[in-house]
ROVEX-671713 format. One record per residue (C-alpha): residue in three letters; x, y negated, z. Coordinates in pm, whole numbers, padded with zeros to 5 digits, always signed. Each point is the difference from the previous one (the first is absolute). Example, Ala and Ser with C-alpha at 12.3 -4.5 7.8 and 13.67 -1.06 7.14 Angstrom:
residues 2
ALA+01230+00450+00780 SER+00137-00344-00066 
end
This chain:
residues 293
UNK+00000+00000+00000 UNK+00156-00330-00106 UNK+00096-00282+00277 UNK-00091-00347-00012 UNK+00167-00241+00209 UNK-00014-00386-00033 UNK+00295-00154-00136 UNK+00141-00327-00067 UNK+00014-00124-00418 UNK+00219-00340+00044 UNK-00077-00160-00322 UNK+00370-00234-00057 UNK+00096-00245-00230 UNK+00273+00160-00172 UNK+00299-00209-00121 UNK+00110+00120-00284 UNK+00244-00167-00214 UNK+00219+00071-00306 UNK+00319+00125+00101 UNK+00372-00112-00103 UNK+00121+00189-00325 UNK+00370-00122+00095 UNK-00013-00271+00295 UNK-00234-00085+00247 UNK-00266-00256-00047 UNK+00045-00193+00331 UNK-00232-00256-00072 UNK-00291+00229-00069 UNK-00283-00070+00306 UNK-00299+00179+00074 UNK-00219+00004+00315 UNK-00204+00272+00111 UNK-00353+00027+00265 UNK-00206+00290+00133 UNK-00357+00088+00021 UNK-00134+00308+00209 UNK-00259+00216-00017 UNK-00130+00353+00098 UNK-00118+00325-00171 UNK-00041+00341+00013 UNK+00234+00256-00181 UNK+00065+00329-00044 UNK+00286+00129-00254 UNK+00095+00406-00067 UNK-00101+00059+00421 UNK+00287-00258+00085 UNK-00087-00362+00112 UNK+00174-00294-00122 UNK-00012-00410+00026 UNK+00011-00127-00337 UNK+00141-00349-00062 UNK-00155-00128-00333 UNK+00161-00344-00115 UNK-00060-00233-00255 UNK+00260-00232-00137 UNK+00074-00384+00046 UNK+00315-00182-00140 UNK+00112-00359+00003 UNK+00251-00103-00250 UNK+00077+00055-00373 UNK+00011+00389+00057 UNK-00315+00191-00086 UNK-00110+00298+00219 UNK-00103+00283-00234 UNK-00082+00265+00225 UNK-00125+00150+00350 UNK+00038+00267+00238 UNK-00184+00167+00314 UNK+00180+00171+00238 UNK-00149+00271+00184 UNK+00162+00144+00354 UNK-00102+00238+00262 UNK-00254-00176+00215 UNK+00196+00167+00343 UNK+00402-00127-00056 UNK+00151+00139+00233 UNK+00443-00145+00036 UNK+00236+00237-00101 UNK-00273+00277-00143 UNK+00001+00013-00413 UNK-00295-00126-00148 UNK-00104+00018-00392 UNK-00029-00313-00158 UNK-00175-00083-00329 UNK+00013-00292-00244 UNK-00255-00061-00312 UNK+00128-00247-00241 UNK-00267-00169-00211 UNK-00051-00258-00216 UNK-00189-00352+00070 UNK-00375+00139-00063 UNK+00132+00330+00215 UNK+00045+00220-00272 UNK+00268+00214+00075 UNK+00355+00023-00173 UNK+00135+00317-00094 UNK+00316-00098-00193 UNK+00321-00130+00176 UNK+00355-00033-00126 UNK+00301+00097+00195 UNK+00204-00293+00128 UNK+00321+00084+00258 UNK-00083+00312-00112 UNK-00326+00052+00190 UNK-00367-00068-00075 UNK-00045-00169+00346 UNK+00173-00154+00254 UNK-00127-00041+00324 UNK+00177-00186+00309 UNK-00169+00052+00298 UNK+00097-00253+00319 UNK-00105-00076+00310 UNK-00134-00343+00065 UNK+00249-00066+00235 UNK+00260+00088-00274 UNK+00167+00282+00274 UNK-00115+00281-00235 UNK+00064+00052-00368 UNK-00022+00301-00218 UNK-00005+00014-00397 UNK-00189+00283-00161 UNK-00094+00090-00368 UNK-00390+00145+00008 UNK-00079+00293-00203 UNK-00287-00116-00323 UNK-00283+00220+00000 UNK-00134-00122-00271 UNK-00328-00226-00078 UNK+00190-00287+00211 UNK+00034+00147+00269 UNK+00393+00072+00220 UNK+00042+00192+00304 UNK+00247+00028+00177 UNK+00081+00105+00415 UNK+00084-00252+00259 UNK+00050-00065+00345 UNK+00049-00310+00256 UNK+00187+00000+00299 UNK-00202-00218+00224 UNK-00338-00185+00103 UNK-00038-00323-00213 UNK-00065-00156-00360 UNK+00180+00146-00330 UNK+00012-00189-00330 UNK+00047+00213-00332 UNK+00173-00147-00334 UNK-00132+00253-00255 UNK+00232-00067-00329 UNK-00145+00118-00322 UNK+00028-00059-00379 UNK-00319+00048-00156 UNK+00102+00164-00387 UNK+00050-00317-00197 UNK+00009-00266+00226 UNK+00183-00151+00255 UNK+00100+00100+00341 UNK-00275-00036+00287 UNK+00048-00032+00359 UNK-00308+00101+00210 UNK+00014-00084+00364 UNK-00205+00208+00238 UNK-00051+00046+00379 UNK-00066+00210+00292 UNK-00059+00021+00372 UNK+00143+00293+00231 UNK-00146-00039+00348 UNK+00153+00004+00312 UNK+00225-00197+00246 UNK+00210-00191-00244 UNK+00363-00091+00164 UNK+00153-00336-00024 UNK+00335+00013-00284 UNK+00294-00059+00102 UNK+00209-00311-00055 UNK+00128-00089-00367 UNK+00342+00211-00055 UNK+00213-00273-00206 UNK+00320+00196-00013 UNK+00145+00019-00370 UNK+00180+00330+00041 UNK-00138+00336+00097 UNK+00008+00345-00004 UNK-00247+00251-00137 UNK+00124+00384+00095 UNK+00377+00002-00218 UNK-00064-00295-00170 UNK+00099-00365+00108 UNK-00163-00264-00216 UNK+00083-00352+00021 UNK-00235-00326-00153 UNK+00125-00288-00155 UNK-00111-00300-00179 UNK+00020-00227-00248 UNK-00030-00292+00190 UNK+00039-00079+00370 UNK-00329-00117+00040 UNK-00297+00187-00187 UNK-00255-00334-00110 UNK-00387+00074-00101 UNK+00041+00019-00426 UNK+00340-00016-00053 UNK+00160+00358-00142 UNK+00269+00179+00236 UNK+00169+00315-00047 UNK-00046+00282+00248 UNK+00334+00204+00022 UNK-00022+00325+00144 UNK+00333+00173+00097 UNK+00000+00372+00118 UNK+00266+00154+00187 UNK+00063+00335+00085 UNK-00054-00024+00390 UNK+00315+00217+00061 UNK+00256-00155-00126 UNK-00154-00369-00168 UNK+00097+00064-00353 UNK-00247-00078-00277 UNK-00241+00269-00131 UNK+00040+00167-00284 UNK-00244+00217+00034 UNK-00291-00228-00122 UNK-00263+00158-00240 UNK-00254-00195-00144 UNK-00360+00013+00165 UNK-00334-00052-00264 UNK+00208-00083-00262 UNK+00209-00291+00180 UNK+00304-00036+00188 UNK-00235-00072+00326 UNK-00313-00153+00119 UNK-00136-00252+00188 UNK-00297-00111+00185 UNK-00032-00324+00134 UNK-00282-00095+00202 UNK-00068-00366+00199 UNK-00080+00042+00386 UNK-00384-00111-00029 UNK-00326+00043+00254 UNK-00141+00123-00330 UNK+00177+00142-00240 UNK-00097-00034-00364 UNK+00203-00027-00325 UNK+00066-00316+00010 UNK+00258+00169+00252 UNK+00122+00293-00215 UNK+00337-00022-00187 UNK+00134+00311-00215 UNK+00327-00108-00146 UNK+00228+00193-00268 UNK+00359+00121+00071 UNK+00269-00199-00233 UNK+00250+00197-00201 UNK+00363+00031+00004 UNK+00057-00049+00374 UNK+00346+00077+00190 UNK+00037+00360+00126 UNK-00250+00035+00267 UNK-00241-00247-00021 UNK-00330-00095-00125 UNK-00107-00320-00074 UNK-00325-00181-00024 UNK-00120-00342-00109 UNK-00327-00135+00143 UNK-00147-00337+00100 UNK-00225-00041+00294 UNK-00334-00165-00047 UNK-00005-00225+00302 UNK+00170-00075+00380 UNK+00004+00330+00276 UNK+00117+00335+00098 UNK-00009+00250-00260 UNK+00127+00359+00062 UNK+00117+00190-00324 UNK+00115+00418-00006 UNK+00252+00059-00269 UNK-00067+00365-00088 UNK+00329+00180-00158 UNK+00089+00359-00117 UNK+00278+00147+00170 UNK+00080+00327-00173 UNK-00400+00091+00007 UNK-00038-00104+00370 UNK-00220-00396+00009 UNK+00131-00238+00196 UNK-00242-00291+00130 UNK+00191-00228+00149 UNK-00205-00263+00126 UNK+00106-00396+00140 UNK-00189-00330+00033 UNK+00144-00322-00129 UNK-00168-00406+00072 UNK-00112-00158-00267 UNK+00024-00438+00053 
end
């Protein structure tokens, strides 16, 4: 006998915007609200809370797609849970055709909103739209998903999504600003460009990785989707949207070592970015936070 529970649908405004092809667009803005309401579902004996969203863009960039997202209606931390995300078009038709790009249909970056947690995953197409893919969250509090896709033919689309796991969420801890670190064997060092990072002005982001045991440069790096690295860049924000949400491109012919990326940032604040690098088919995410004046 099937079970009915009552579960939450959040309908969100998605942002969605057209993503860099070789450089971030820093001064692409977008805002996004939230509406609520309740219903009653019951999918294959499982329950879910499905958050529908619609799409809203400010700027020159045209949003040419949307997404629901569709999670357990129980989260429980640390316990995997499936999640699913249909891709449709404007009148909610949905897509079935997607090109590769970083050699994956979809990207999705999952964070925490307090920026603490961060994990990059590459969902599974089932077809008719729809990805799934399995996830889990480490602890009470809000989670905000960048779902990166490339409808076949067009441009790439960044979908942002949300969710809620209850509980007792704990306070994060104060802002780590060191510039040098070490992840298992690896020591990675950041430098920049410039000694002070300013809202829209371009700065390069110079990763250098060590091997921890005796500080010589790696020469062990592989590339990872296609690149030399990747990075995430997200602004520290009581909401996050994509106005937040930088993905920039490793540069070519770098020293021995190192990975380079050049980015602008979009306007004043703490931003945290994870460089993500392949050492000999292990990932690295080596994450830091730099100030942006």
């Amino acid at each position: 006998m099937k079970r009915f529970i009552n579960a939450i649908a959040i309908t969100t405004t998605l942002v969605i915007v057209q993503a860099c092809s070789s450089l971030p667009k820093a001064e692409e803005k977008a805002m996004s609200v939230s509406t609520h309401q309740h219903e009653e579902l019951s999918i294959n004996e499982s329950h879910h809370g499905e958050h529908s969203t619609s799409s809203t863009v400010h700027g020159e960039k045209k949003a040419l797609t949307q997404a629901k997202l569709k999670v357990s209606s129980n989260i429980t931390p640390n316990k995997n849970i499936s999640l699913l995300i249909d891709v449709q078009d404007l009148e909610g038709k949905a897509i079935a055709k997607f090109d590769n790009f970083q050699e994956k249909l979809m990207h999705l970056i999952i964070v925490s909103d307090d920026l603490q947690f961060f994990s990059h995953l590459h969902p599974t197409y089932k077809d008719n739209g729809q990805f799934q893919v399995e996830a889990s969250f480490p602890k009470a509090g809000g989670y905000t998903f960048f779902s990166d896709y490339k409808p076949a033919g067009q441009s790439e689309q960044i979908s942002v999504l949300k969710t809620q796991v209850p509980g007792i969420t704990i306070a994060a801890p104060e802002i780590d600003i060191k510039r040098s670190k070490t992840f298992n064997d690896t020591q990675v060092n950041l430098a920049l460009s410039e000694p002070t990072v300013k809202a829209g002005q371009e700065v390069t982001l110079m990763f250098k990785l060590q091997d921890a045991t005796n500080n010589q440069p790696l020469t062990d790096l592989q590339p990872y989707l296609g690149e030399k690295g990747h990075l995430v860049i997200l602004r520290q924000s009581s909401s996050l949207t994509a106005a937040d949400y930088i993905h920039a491109h490793a540069l070519n012919n770098t020293p021995t070592g190192q990975v380079h990326f050049m980015t602008s940032f979009p306007q004043a604040g703490k931003y945290k970015l994870w460089g993500q690098f392949n050492r000999n088919g292990k990932i690295i995410t080596a994450d830091f936070w730099i100030n942006v004046v």
